[in-house]
N, CA, C and O of each residue as an XYZ file, in Angstrom:
468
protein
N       0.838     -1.181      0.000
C       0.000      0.000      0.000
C       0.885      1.247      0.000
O       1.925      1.165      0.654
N       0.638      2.316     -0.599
C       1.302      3.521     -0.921
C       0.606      4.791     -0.285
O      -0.495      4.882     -0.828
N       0.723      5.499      0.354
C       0.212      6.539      0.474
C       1.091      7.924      0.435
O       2.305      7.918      0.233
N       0.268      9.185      0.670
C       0.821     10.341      0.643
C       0.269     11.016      1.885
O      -0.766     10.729      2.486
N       1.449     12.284      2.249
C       1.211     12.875      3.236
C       1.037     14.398      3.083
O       1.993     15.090      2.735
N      -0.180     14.927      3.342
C      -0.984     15.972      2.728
C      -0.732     16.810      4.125
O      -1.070     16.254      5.171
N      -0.018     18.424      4.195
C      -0.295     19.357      5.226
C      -2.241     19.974      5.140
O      -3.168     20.167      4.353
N      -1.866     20.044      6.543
C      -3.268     20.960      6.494
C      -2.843     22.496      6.996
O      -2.241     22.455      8.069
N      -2.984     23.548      6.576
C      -2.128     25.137      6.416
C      -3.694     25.999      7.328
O      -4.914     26.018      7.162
N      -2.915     26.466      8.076
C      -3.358     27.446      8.752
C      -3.243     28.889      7.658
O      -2.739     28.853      6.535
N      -3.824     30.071      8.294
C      -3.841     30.777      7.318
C      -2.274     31.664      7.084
O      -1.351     31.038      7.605
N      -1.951     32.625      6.588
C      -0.361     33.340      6.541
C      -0.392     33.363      7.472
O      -1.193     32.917      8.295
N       1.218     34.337      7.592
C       1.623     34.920      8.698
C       2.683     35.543      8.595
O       3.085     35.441      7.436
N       3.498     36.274      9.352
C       4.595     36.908      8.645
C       5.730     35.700      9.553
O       5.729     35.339     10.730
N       6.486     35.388      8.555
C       7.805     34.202      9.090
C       9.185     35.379      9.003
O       9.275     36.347      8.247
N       9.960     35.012      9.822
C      11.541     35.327      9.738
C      12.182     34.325     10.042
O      11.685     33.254     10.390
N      13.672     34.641      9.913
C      14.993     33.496     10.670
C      14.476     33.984     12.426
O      14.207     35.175     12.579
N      14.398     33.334     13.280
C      13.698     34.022     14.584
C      15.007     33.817     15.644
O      16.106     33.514     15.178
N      14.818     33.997     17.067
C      15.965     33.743     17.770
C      16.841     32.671     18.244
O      17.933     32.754     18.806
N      15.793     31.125     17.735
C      16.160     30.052     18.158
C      16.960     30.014     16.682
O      18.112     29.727     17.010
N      16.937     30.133     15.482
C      18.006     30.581     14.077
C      17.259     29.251     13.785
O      17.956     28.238     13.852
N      15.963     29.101     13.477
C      15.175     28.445     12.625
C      14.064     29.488     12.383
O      13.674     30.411     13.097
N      13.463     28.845     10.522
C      12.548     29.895     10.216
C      11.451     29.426     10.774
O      11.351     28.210     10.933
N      10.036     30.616     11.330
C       9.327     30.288     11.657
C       8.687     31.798     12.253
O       9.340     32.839     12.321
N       7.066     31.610     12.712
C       6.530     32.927     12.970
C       7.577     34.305     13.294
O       8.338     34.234     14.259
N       7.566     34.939     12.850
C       7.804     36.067     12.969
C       7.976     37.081     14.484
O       7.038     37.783     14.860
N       9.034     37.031     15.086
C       9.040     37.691     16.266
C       9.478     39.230     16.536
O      10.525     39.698     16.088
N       8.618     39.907     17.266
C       8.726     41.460     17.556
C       8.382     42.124     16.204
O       7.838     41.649     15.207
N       8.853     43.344     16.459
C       8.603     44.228     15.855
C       9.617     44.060     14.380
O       9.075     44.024     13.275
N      10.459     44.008     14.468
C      11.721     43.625     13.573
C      12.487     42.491     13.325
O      13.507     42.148     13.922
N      11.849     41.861     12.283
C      12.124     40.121     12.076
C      13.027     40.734     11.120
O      13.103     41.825     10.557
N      13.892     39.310     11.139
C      15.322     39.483     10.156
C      14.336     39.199      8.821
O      13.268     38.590      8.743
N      15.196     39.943      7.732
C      14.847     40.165      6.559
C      15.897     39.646      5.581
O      17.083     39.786      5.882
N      15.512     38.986      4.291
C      16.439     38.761      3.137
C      16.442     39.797      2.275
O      15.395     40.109      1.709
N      17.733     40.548      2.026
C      17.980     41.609      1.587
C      18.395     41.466     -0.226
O      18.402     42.464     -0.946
N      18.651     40.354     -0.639
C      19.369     40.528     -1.889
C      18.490     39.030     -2.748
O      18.640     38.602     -3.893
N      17.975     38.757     -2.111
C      16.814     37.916     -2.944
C      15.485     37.405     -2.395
O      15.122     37.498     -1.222
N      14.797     36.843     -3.423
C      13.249     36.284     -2.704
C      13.170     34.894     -2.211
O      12.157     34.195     -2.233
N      14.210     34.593     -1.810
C      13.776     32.542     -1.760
C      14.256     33.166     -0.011
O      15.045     33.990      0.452
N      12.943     31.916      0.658
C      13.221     31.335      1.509
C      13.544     30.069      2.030
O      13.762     29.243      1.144
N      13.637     29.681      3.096
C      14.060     28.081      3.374
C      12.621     27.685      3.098
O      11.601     28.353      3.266
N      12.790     26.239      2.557
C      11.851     25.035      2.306
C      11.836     23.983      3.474
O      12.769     23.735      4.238
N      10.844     23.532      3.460
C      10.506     23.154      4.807
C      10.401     21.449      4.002
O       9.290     21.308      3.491
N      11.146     20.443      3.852
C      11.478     19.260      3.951
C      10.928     18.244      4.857
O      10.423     17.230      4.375
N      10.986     18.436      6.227
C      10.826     17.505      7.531
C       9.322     17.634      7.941
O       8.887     16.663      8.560
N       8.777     18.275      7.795
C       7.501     18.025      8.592
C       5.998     17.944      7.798
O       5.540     18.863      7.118
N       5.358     16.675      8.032
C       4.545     16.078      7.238
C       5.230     15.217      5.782
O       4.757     15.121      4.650
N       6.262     14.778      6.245
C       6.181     14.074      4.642
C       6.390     12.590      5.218
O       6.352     12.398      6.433
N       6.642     11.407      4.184
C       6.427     10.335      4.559
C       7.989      9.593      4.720
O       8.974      9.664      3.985
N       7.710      8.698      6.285
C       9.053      8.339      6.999
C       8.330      6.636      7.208
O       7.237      6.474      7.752
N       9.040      5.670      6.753
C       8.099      4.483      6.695
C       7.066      3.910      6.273
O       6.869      3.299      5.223
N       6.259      4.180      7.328
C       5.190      3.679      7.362
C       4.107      4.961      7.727
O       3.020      5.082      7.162
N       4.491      5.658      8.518
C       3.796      7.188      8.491
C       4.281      8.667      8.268
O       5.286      8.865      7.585
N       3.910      9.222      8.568
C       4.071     10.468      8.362
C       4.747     11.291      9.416
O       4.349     11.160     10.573
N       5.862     12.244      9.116
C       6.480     12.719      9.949
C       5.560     13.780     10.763
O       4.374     13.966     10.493
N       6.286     14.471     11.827
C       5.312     15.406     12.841
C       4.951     16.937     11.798
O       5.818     17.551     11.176
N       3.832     17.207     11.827
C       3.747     18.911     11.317
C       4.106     19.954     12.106
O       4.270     21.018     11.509
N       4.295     19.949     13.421
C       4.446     21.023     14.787
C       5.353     21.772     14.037
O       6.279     21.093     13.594
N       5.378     22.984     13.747
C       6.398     23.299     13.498
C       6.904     23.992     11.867
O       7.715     24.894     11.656
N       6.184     23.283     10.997
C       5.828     22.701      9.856
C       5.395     24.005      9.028
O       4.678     24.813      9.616
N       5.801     24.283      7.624
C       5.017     25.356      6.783
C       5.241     24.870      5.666
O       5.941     23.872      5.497
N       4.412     25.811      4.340
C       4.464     25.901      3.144
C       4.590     26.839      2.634
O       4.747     27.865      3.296
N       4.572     26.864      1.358
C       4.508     28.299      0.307
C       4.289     29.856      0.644
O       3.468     30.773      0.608
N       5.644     29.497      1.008
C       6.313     31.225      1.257
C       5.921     32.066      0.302
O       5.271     31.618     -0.643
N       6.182     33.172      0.361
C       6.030     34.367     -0.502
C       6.513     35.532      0.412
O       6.534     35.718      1.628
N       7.014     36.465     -1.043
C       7.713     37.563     -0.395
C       5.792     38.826     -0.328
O       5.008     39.038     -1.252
N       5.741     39.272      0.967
C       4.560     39.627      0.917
C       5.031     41.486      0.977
O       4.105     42.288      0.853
N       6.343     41.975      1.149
C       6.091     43.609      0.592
C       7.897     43.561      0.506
O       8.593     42.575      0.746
N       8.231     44.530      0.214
C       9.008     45.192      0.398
C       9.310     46.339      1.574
O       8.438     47.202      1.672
N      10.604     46.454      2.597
C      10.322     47.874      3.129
C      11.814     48.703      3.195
O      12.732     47.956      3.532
N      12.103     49.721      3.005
C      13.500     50.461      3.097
C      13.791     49.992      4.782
O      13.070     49.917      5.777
N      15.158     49.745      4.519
C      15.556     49.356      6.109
C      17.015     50.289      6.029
O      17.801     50.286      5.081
N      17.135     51.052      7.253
C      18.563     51.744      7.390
C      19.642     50.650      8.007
O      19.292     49.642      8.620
N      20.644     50.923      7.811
C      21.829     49.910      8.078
C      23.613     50.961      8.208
O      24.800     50.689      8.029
N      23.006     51.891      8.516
C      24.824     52.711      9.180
C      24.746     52.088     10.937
O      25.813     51.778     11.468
N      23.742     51.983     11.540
C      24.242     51.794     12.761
C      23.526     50.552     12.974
O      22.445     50.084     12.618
N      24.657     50.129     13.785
C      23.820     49.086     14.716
C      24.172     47.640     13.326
O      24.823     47.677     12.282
N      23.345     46.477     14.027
C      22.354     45.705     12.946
C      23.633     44.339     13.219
O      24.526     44.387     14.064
N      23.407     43.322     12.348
C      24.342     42.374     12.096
C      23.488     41.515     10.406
O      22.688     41.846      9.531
N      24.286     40.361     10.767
C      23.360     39.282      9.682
C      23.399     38.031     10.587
O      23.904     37.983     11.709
N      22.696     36.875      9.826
C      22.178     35.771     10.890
C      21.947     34.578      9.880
O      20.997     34.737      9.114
N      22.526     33.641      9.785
C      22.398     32.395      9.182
C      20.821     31.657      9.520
O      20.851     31.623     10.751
N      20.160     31.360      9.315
C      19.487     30.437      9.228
C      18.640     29.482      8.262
O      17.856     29.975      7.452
N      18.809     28.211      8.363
C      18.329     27.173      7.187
C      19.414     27.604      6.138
O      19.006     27.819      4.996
N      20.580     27.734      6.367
C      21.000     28.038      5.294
C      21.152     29.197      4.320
O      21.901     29.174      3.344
N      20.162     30.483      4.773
C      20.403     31.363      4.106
C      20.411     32.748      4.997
O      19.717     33.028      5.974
N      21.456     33.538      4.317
C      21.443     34.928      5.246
C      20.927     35.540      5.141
O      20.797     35.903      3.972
N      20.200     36.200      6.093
C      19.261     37.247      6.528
C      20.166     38.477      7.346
O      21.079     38.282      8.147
N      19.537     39.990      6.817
C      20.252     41.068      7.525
C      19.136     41.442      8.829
O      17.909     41.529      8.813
N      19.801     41.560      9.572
C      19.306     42.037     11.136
C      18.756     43.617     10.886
O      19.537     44.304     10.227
N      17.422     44.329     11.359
C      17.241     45.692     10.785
C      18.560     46.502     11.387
O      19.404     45.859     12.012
N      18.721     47.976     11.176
C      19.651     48.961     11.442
C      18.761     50.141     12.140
O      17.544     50.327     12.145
N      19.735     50.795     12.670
C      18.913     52.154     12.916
C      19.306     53.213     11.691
O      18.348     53.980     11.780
N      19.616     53.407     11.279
C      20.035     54.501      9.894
C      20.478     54.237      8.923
O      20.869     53.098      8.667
N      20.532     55.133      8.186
C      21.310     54.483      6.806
C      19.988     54.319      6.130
O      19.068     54.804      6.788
N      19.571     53.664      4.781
C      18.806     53.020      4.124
C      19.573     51.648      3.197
O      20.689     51.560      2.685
N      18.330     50.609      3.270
C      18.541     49.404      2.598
C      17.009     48.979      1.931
O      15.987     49.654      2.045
N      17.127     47.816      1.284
C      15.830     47.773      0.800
C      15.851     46.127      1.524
O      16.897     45.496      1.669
N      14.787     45.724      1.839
C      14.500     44.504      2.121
C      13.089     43.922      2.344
O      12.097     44.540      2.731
N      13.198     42.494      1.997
C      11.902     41.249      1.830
C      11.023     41.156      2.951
O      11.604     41.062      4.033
N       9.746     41.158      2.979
C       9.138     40.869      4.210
C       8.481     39.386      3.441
O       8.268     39.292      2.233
N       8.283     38.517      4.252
C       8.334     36.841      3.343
C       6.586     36.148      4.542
O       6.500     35.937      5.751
N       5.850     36.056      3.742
C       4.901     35.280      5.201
C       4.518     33.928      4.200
O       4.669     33.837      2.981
N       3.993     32.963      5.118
C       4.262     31.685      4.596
C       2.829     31.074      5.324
O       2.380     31.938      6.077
N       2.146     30.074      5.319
C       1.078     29.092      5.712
C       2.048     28.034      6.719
O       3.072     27.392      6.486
N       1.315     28.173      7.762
C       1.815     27.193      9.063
C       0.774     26.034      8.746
O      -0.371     26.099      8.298
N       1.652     24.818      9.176
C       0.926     23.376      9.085
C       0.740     23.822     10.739
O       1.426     24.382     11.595
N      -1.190     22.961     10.593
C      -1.557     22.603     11.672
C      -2.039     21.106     11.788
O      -2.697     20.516     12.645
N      -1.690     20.871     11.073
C      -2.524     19.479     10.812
C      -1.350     18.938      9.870
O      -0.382     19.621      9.534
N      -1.648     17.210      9.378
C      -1.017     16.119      8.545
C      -2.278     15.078      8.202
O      -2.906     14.618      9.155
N      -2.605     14.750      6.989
C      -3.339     13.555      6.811
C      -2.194     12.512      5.844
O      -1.222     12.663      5.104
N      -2.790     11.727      6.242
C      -2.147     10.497      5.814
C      -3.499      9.727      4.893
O      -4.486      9.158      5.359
N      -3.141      9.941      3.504
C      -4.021      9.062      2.681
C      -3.660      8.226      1.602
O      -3.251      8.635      0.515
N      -3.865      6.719      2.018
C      -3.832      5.716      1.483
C      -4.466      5.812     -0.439
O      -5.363      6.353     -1.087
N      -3.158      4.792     -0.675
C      -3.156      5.175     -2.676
C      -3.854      3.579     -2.728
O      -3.651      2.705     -1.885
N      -4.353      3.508     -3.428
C      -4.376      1.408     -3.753
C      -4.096      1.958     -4.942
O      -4.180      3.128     -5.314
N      -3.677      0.764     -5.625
C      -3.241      0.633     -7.099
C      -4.001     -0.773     -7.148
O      -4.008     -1.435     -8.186
């Protein structure tokens, strides 16, 4: 028997790299931002199929999108921050930059549905 493992998506939300340096809801006022392109991390591990079932969704998203643009200053202050693999700039207090605001669909749910052939 074959099956597939289907998320069930809560509605957007705004995602960043956050403080634990995994992507996921969006914290404070000033979530790290991708400054020089639109891709975010892909979410691999949660809900897909491991055996015989389906891995955990906790945690879990889909289909990102970059949802605005906003000028960000960068003379003072600020850093950058690895996460999933890709760098994100920390906001600044001055200066100007341009950068991604990215919100994505949180898994709340996983079904597991059986294929017959």
């Amino acid at each position: 028997m074959n099956f597939t493992c289907t998320p069930v998506l809560g509605p957007s939300e705004a995602y960043a790299c956050n403080s634990t340096n995994s992507w996921g809801p969006a914290e404070g006022d000033y979530p790290y931002e991708h400054t020089w392109s639109t891709v975010c991390p892909t979410d691999n591990l949660h809900c897909t199929k491991s055996g015989e079932d389906c891995t955990a969704y906790a945690g879990g998203w889909k289909d990102c999108y970059v949802s605005g643009t906003v000028r960000r200053p960068y003379d003072q202050g600020g850093g950058t921050k690895t996460c999933d693999g890709i760098t994100f700039y920390w906001y600044y207090s001055g200066g100007e930059g341009t950068g991604y605001n990215f919100d994505c669909y949180p898994m709340i749910g996983c079904t597991k549905e059986n294929q017959y052939q």
